[in-house]
C-alpha positions in Angstrom: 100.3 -27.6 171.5 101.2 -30.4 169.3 98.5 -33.1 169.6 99.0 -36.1 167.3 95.5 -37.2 166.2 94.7 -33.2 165.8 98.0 -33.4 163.2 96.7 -35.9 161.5 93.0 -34.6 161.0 94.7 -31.1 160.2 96.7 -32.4 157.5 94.2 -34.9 155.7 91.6 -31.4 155.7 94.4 -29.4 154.4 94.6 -31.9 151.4 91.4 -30.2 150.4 92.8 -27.0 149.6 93.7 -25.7 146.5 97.7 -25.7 147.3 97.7 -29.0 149.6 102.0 -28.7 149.7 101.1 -24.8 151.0 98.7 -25.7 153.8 101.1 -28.7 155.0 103.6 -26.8 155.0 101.9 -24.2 157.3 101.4 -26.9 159.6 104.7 -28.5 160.1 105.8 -25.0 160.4 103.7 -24.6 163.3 104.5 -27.8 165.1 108.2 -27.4 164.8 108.1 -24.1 166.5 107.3 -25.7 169.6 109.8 -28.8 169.7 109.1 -29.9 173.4 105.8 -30.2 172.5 106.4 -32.6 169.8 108.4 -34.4 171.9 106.0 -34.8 174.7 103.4 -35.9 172.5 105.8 -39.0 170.8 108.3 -39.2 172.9 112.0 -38.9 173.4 114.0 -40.1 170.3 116.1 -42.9 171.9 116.4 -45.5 169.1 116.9 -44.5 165.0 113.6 -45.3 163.2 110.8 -44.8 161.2 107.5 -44.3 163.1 104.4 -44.0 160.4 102.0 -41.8 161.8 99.4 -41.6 159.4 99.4 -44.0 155.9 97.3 -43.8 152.9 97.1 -43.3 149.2 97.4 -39.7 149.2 99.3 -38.5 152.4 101.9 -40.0 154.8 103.2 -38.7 157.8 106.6 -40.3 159.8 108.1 -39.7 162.9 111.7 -39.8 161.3 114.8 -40.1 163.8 117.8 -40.6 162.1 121.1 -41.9 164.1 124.3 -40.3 165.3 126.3 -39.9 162.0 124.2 -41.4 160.3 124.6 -41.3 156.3 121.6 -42.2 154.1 122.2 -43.5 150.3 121.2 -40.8 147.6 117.4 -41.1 146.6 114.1 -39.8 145.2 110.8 -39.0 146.3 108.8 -38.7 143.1 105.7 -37.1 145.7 105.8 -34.0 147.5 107.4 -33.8 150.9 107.7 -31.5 153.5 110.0 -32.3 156.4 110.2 -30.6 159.8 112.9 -31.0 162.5 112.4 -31.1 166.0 115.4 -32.0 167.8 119.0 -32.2 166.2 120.8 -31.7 162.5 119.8 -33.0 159.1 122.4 -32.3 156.1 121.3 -32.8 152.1 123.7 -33.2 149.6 121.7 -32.5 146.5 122.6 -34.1 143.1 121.4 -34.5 139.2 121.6 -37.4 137.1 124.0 -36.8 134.2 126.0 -39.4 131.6 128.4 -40.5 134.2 125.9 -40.9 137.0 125.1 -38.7 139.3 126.8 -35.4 140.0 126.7 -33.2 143.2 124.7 -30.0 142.7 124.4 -28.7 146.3 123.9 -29.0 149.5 121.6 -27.9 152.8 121.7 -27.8 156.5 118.5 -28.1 158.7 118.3 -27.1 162.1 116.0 -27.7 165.2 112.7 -26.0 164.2 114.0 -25.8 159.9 111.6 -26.3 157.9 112.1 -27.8 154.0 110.5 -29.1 150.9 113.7 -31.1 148.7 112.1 -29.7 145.8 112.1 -26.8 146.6 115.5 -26.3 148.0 116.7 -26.6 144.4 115.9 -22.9 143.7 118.7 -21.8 146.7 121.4 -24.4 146.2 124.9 -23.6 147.5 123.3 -21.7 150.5 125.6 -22.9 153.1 122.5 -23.3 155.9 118.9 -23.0 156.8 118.2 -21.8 159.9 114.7 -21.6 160.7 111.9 -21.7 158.1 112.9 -22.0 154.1 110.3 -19.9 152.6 110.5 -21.3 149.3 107.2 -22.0 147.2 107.8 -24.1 143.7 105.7 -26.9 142.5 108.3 -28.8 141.4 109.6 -32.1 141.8 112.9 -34.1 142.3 112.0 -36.0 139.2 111.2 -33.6 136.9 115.0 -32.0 137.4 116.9 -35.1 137.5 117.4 -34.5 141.0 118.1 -36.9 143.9 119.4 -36.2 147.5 120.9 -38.2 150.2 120.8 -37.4 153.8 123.7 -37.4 156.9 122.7 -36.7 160.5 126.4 -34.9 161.7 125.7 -35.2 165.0 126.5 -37.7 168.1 122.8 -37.3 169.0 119.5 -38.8 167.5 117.8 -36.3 164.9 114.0 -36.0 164.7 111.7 -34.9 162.4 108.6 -34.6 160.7 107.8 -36.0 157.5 104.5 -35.7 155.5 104.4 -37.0 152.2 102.0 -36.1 149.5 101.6 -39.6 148.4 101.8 -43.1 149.9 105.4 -43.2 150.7 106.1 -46.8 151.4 104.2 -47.9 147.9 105.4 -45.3 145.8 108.0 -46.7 143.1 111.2 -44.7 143.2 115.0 -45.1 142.7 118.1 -45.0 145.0 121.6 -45.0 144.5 124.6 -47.2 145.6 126.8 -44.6 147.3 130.1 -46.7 146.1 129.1 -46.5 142.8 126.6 -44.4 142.5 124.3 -46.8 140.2 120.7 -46.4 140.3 118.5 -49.2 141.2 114.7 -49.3 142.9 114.6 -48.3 146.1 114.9 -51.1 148.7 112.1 -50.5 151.8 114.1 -53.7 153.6 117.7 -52.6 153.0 116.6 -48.6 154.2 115.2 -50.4 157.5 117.9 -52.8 158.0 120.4 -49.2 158.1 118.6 -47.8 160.8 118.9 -51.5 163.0 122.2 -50.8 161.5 122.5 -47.8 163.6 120.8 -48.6 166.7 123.0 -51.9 166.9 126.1 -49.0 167.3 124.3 -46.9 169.8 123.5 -50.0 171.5 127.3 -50.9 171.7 128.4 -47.2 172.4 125.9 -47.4 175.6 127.8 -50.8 176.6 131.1 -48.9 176.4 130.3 -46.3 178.3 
Protein backbone atom coordinates (compact mmCIF):
# COMPACT_ATOMS: atom_id res chain seq x y z
CA UNK A 1 0.00 0.00 0.00
CA UNK A 2 1.29 3.32 -1.10
CA UNK A 3 1.73 5.50 1.94
CA UNK A 4 3.31 8.94 1.19
CA UNK A 5 5.54 9.78 4.18
CA UNK A 6 6.71 5.83 4.00
CA UNK A 7 7.74 6.89 0.16
CA UNK A 8 9.50 9.53 1.14
CA UNK A 9 11.59 7.82 4.10
CA UNK A 10 12.06 4.78 1.58
CA UNK A 11 13.61 6.79 -0.91
CA UNK A 12 15.90 9.21 1.11
CA UNK A 13 17.35 5.46 2.83
CA UNK A 14 17.68 4.12 -0.58
CA UNK A 15 20.06 7.12 -1.31
CA UNK A 16 22.40 5.28 0.88
CA UNK A 17 22.99 2.50 -1.24
CA UNK A 18 25.56 1.86 -3.40
CA UNK A 19 23.35 2.16 -6.80
CA UNK A 20 20.78 5.00 -5.38
CA UNK A 21 19.10 5.24 -9.28
CA UNK A 22 18.70 1.07 -8.74
CA UNK A 23 16.99 1.12 -5.40
CA UNK A 24 14.61 4.15 -6.58
CA UNK A 25 13.85 2.65 -9.20
CA UNK A 26 12.77 -0.56 -7.29
CA UNK A 27 10.53 1.62 -5.55
CA UNK A 28 8.55 3.50 -8.03
CA UNK A 29 8.25 0.20 -9.59
CA UNK A 30 6.52 -1.00 -6.72
CA UNK A 31 4.23 1.88 -6.13
CA UNK A 32 3.10 2.00 -9.71
CA UNK A 33 1.91 -1.48 -9.56
CA UNK A 34 -0.76 -0.58 -7.48
CA UNK A 35 -2.16 2.72 -9.13
CA UNK A 36 -5.40 3.03 -6.93
CA UNK A 37 -3.39 3.14 -4.19
CA UNK A 38 -1.42 5.97 -5.32
CA UNK A 39 -4.34 7.61 -6.00
CA UNK A 40 -6.04 7.25 -2.70
CA UNK A 41 -3.08 8.37 -0.97
CA UNK A 42 -2.89 11.94 -3.24
CA UNK A 43 -5.79 12.07 -4.67
CA UNK A 44 -7.64 12.25 -7.99
CA UNK A 45 -5.71 14.20 -10.73
CA UNK A 46 -8.33 16.86 -11.50
CA UNK A 47 -6.15 19.99 -12.31
CA UNK A 48 -2.53 19.75 -14.46
CA UNK A 49 0.36 20.46 -11.93
CA UNK A 50 3.32 19.95 -10.27
CA UNK A 51 2.85 18.73 -6.61
CA UNK A 52 6.53 18.56 -4.82
CA UNK A 53 6.48 15.86 -2.46
CA UNK A 54 9.70 15.77 -0.98
CA UNK A 55 12.65 18.72 -1.86
CA UNK A 56 16.24 18.83 -1.11
CA UNK A 57 19.70 18.94 -2.33
CA UNK A 58 20.01 15.49 -3.22
CA UNK A 59 16.57 14.01 -4.03
CA UNK A 60 13.14 15.36 -5.29
CA UNK A 61 10.11 13.66 -5.62
CA UNK A 62 6.72 15.31 -7.74
CA UNK A 63 3.38 14.38 -8.05
CA UNK A 64 3.46 15.24 -11.95
CA UNK A 65 -0.07 15.44 -13.81
CA UNK A 66 0.22 16.56 -17.08
CA UNK A 67 -3.01 17.96 -19.09
CA UNK A 68 -5.18 16.51 -21.82
CA UNK A 69 -2.84 16.99 -24.98
CA UNK A 70 -0.71 18.51 -23.34
CA UNK A 71 2.81 19.15 -25.23
CA UNK A 72 5.86 20.10 -23.09
CA UNK A 73 9.04 22.07 -24.84
CA UNK A 74 12.20 19.79 -25.40
CA UNK A 75 14.51 19.83 -22.20
CA UNK A 76 17.23 18.35 -19.97
CA UNK A 77 17.63 17.04 -16.70
CA UNK A 78 21.33 16.99 -16.09
CA UNK A 79 20.35 14.61 -12.63
CA UNK A 80 18.98 11.29 -12.61
CA UNK A 81 15.33 10.71 -12.85
CA UNK A 82 13.11 7.98 -12.61
CA UNK A 83 9.50 8.57 -13.52
CA UNK A 84 6.42 6.30 -12.78
CA UNK A 85 2.93 6.53 -14.20
CA UNK A 86 -0.12 5.94 -12.44
CA UNK A 87 -2.98 6.91 -14.36
CA UNK A 88 -3.01 7.79 -18.19
CA UNK A 89 -0.22 8.22 -21.23
CA UNK A 90 3.15 10.02 -21.35
CA UNK A 91 4.92 10.09 -24.90
CA UNK A 92 8.97 11.20 -25.36
CA UNK A 93 10.21 12.36 -28.33
CA UNK A 94 13.91 11.94 -27.78
CA UNK A 95 16.52 14.27 -29.49
CA UNK A 96 20.48 15.16 -29.79
CA UNK A 97 22.05 18.44 -30.19
CA UNK A 98 23.75 18.67 -33.55
CA UNK A 99 25.14 21.91 -35.80
CA UNK A 100 21.66 22.77 -36.84
CA UNK A 101 20.03 22.44 -33.52
CA UNK A 102 18.43 19.76 -32.36
CA UNK A 103 17.62 16.57 -34.28
CA UNK A 104 14.94 13.85 -33.36
CA UNK A 105 16.54 10.62 -32.31
CA UNK A 106 13.55 8.62 -31.05
CA UNK A 107 10.73 8.25 -29.34
CA UNK A 108 8.77 6.32 -26.27
CA UNK A 109 5.38 5.57 -25.01
CA UNK A 110 4.56 5.07 -21.16
CA UNK A 111 1.69 3.49 -19.99
CA UNK A 112 -0.40 3.23 -16.61
CA UNK A 113 1.98 1.31 -14.33
CA UNK A 114 5.46 2.04 -17.09
CA UNK A 115 8.20 2.59 -15.51
CA UNK A 116 11.35 4.84 -17.14
CA UNK A 117 14.66 6.50 -16.60
CA UNK A 118 15.21 9.18 -19.90
CA UNK A 119 18.67 8.20 -19.80
CA UNK A 120 18.28 5.18 -19.96
CA UNK A 121 15.69 4.86 -22.66
CA UNK A 122 18.51 6.00 -25.06
CA UNK A 123 19.90 2.38 -25.27
CA UNK A 124 16.23 1.13 -26.88
CA UNK A 125 15.29 4.11 -29.07
CA UNK A 126 12.88 3.54 -31.90
CA UNK A 127 10.93 0.87 -29.79
CA UNK A 128 7.53 1.96 -30.70
CA UNK A 129 6.08 1.45 -26.76
CA UNK A 130 6.76 0.50 -23.21
CA UNK A 131 4.30 -1.28 -21.68
CA UNK A 132 4.94 -2.09 -18.19
CA UNK A 133 8.40 -1.87 -16.52
CA UNK A 134 11.65 -0.70 -18.91
CA UNK A 135 14.30 -2.87 -17.50
CA UNK A 136 17.05 -0.84 -18.59
CA UNK A 137 20.19 -0.17 -16.15
CA UNK A 138 22.84 2.58 -17.62
CA UNK A 139 24.47 5.26 -15.65
CA UNK A 140 24.19 7.62 -18.08
CA UNK A 141 23.02 10.95 -18.49
CA UNK A 142 21.00 13.19 -20.98
CA UNK A 143 23.99 15.49 -20.90
CA UNK A 144 26.67 13.46 -21.50
CA UNK A 145 24.94 12.30 -25.01
CA UNK A 146 23.72 15.55 -26.20
CA UNK A 147 20.38 14.34 -25.50
CA UNK A 148 17.21 16.25 -24.59
CA UNK A 149 13.50 15.11 -24.66
CA UNK A 150 10.20 16.75 -24.69
CA UNK A 151 7.04 15.33 -23.40
CA UNK A 152 3.04 15.14 -24.91
CA UNK A 153 0.24 13.64 -22.80
CA UNK A 154 -2.05 12.23 -26.07
CA UNK A 155 -4.87 11.83 -24.18
CA UNK A 156 -8.30 13.78 -23.29
CA UNK A 157 -7.62 12.80 -19.67
CA UNK A 158 -5.14 14.11 -16.92
CA UNK A 159 -1.80 11.88 -16.82
CA UNK A 160 -0.13 11.15 -13.45
CA UNK A 161 3.00 10.24 -12.35
CA UNK A 162 5.75 9.85 -10.28
CA UNK A 163 8.83 11.72 -10.43
CA UNK A 164 11.99 11.34 -8.16
CA UNK A 165 14.94 13.18 -9.07
CA UNK A 166 18.48 12.47 -8.00
CA UNK A 167 19.13 16.07 -7.38
CA UNK A 168 17.29 19.24 -6.43
CA UNK A 169 15.16 19.61 -9.33
CA UNK A 170 13.85 23.12 -9.15
CA UNK A 171 17.68 24.59 -8.45
CA UNK A 172 19.40 22.56 -10.81
CA UNK A 173 20.69 24.77 -13.91
CA UNK A 174 19.62 23.21 -17.15
CA UNK A 175 18.57 24.10 -20.75
CA UNK A 176 15.28 24.00 -22.75
CA UNK A 177 14.34 24.51 -26.12
CA UNK A 178 11.87 26.86 -28.04
CA UNK A 179 9.82 24.24 -29.96
CA UNK A 180 9.40 26.90 -32.94
CA UNK A 181 12.87 27.19 -33.29
CA UNK A 182 14.32 24.95 -31.54
CA UNK A 183 17.02 27.40 -29.79
CA UNK A 184 18.35 26.49 -26.59
CA UNK A 185 18.06 28.81 -23.73
CA UNK A 186 17.96 28.14 -19.59
CA UNK A 187 15.21 26.56 -18.53
CA UNK A 188 12.42 28.86 -17.31
CA UNK A 189 10.74 27.36 -13.77
CA UNK A 190 7.93 30.48 -14.32
CA UNK A 191 7.25 29.90 -18.06
CA UNK A 192 6.97 25.68 -17.30
CA UNK A 193 4.31 26.64 -14.59
CA UNK A 194 2.50 29.27 -16.42
CA UNK A 195 1.89 25.99 -19.30
CA UNK A 196 0.29 23.94 -16.90
CA UNK A 197 -2.26 27.20 -15.72
CA UNK A 198 -2.10 27.22 -19.43
CA UNK A 199 -3.77 23.95 -19.53
CA UNK A 200 -6.03 23.98 -16.65
CA UNK A 201 -7.50 27.40 -18.00
CA UNK A 202 -8.67 24.93 -21.20
CA UNK A 203 -10.03 22.24 -19.06
CA UNK A 204 -11.69 24.76 -17.07
CA UNK A 205 -13.48 26.12 -20.37
CA UNK A 206 -14.09 22.48 -21.76
CA UNK A 207 -16.01 21.83 -18.32
CA UNK A 208 -18.12 25.21 -19.02
CA UNK A 209 -18.99 23.75 -22.46
CA UNK A 210 -20.08 20.81 -21.54
Amino acid sequence: MFQKERFIEECRAALKESNAQAAIRELVTRAVSEPAQIVRALGEPKLAGVETIYRADGLTILNLCWGPRMVFKPHDHRIWAVIGIYGGREQNIFFRRSENGLTQHGTKELVTRAVSEPAEVVRTLGEPKLAGVETIYRAVDLTILNLCYAVTNPLDQITGAIHVYGGDFFSTPRSEWDPATLKEQPYDVEHTMRAFEESNQRLQVKAAQS
